[in-house]
Steps between C-alpha positions, in 0.01 A plus 500: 500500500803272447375124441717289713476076492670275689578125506563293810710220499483218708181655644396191694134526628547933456570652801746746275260535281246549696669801713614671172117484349379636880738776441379588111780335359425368166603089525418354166578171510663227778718199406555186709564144407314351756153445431347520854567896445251566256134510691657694741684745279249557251183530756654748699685712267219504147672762332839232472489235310724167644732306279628187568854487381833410618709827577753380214242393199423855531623707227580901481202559170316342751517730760498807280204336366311489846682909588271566155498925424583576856691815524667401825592131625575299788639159551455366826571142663579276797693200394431219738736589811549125622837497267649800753286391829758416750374215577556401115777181530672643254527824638861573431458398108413730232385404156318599145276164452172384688344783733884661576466633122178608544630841604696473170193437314366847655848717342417297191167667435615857685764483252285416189211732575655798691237608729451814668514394851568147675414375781616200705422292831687240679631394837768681653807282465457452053747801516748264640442311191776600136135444328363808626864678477427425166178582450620859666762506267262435157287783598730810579686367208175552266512882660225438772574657859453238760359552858470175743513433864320241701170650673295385750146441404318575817636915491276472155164371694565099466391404829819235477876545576597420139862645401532486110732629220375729292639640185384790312672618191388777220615621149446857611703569812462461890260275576498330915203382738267706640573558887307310743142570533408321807707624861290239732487151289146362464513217737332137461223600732403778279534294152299146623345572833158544369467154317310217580660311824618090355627209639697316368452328191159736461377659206279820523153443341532823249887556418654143358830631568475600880534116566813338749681223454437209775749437797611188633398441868887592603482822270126588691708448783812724401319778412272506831834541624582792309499804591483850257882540390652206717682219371492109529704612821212515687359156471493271715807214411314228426321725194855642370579331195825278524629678226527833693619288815799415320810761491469588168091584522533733771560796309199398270230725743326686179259193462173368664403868614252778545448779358464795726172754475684808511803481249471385153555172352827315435582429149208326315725174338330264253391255804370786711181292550698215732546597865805319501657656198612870691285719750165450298291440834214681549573788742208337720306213339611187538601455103756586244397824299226410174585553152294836491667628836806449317355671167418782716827493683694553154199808406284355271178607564256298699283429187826391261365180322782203487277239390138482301214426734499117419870470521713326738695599771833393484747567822804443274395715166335755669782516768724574208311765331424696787873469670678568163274828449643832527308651770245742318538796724892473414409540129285816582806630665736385176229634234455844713888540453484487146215665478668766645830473280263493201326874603876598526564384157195603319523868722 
């Protein structure tokens, strides 16, 4: 039996590798510079172990290092997409220092430790960026064939419309995504309509995450207002924000709404916890979604650990970890394709 290992970069709280362990894929080891990463990484995924290191401290004998003996390799990542979100404010700008290189950082280590297969996540509009041209570029120069096209996570059981880039690219031929393996998307009603019913600001007794953030007495009001997949339309005027009054805030109608039973989610963001940040209203509770609704929403399981027992729930961090993830059912999907280039291969 060929002994594969792979490394995640930037693996964030390890939805990646998370999906690729699910699926039998061998993940040795996760990096991350952010700290907050580690209890969640390393409780959920025991066979990886989590480093803390900055992306560009890390050197190529290190990463052979962790890739050991292994007789096949894979190097997968998701830098952090804020650089290439459109709503970045320098959207239009492209660049090798701070987190625009960071992409550069990823070729660096491709280049020094020449992988079998790589993988790579991201929003959608990074390939309007010359730092994934390049990145392209790097890789079919060092002889790899490169597959990528942007996806949309709920056709691969993420019960969330999540669009993503995805890059596969292999030493030993053809390599693409697997085709969708879910016709009907699993819908929000199906991923969270079982758990405990909140109100706002509420924590449930037994899961420390499925907690809500608090709502002004306006917001309570807003979001009685609401209804499933309506906008701030349908308020009455004296709850409209004067923001969205003005000319330039009327176009704004993708905030302060509710999700809808029947479809999935929108896009889980960072701040996917705040009713007011995008459609994050409960489909029928009178609360923004909690932090393990969310979790769920993105396909961790129900029992994924974020914090220890006695830790503290933090909106923001937690927010962050969970929004940034990529959705665990989406690396299922990714490690399945490979899995099934690697049969090829071996074959």
């Amino acid at each position: 039996m060929t002994k594969i290992a792979c490394v995640d970069l930037f693996c964030g709280a390890g939805g990646l590798t998370h999906g690729f362990i699910l699926e039998g894929m061998p993940v040795v080891a996760g990096i991350d510079l952010d700290p907050a990463c580690r209890f969640p990484y390393e409780t959920n995924n025991a066979q990886a172990k989590f480093i803390e290191r900055d992306i560009s401290k890390v050197t190529t004998d290190e990463l052979k290092g962790l890739f050991g003996d292994a007789e096949l390799t894979i190097l997968a990542g998701c830098a952090p997409c804020q650089p290439f979100s459109t709503y970045a404010q320098r959207y239009e700008l492209d660049g090798k220092d701070g987190k625009w290189g960071l992409l550069y950082q990823f070729a660096r280590l491709a280049e020094g430790s020449m992988p079998d297969v790589i993988t790579m996540e991201n929003v959608p509009s990074v390939a309007k960026h010359e730092v994934f041209r390049d990145f392209v570029h790097t890789l079919e120069q060092l002889g790899y064939d490169v597959w990528f096209d942007v996806v949309d996570s709920s056709q691969y059981g993420v019960p969330q419309m999540r669009r993503r880039m995805v890059l596969l690219a292999s030493k030993h031929g053809r390599i693409e995504m697997i085709a969708p393996t879910h016709s009907k998307p699993k819908t929000v009603k199906q991923a969270i309509g079982h758990l405990r019913p909140l109100s706002a600001g509420e924590s449930a007794p037994r899961d420390k995450l499925h907690v809500t953030a608090t709502l002004s007495e306006k917001n309570l009001k807003r979001i009685k207002a609401s209804k499933p997949g309506g906008t701030w339309r349908d308020w009455p005027k004296h709850l409209i924000a004067k923001c969205h009054r003005a000319e330039s805030g009327r176009t704004y109608a993708g905030v302060y709404g509710r999700m809808e039973w029947g479809k999935p989610a929108p896009t889980m963001t960072t701040q996917c916890y705040g009713f007011g940040n995008g459609r994050f209203g409960h489909p029928e509770q009178d609360r923004a979604i909690s932090l393990r609704e969310a979790a769920i929403l993105q396909s961790f399981p129900l029992d994924y650990a974020f914090i220890p027992q006695d830790g503290e729930v933090s909106f923001t961090a937690l927010g962050r970890l969970i929004g940034n993830a990529v959705p665990v059912d989406l690396g299922r999907a990714i490690a399945r394709s490979i899995n099934q280039h690697i049969k090829s291969v071996v074959a």
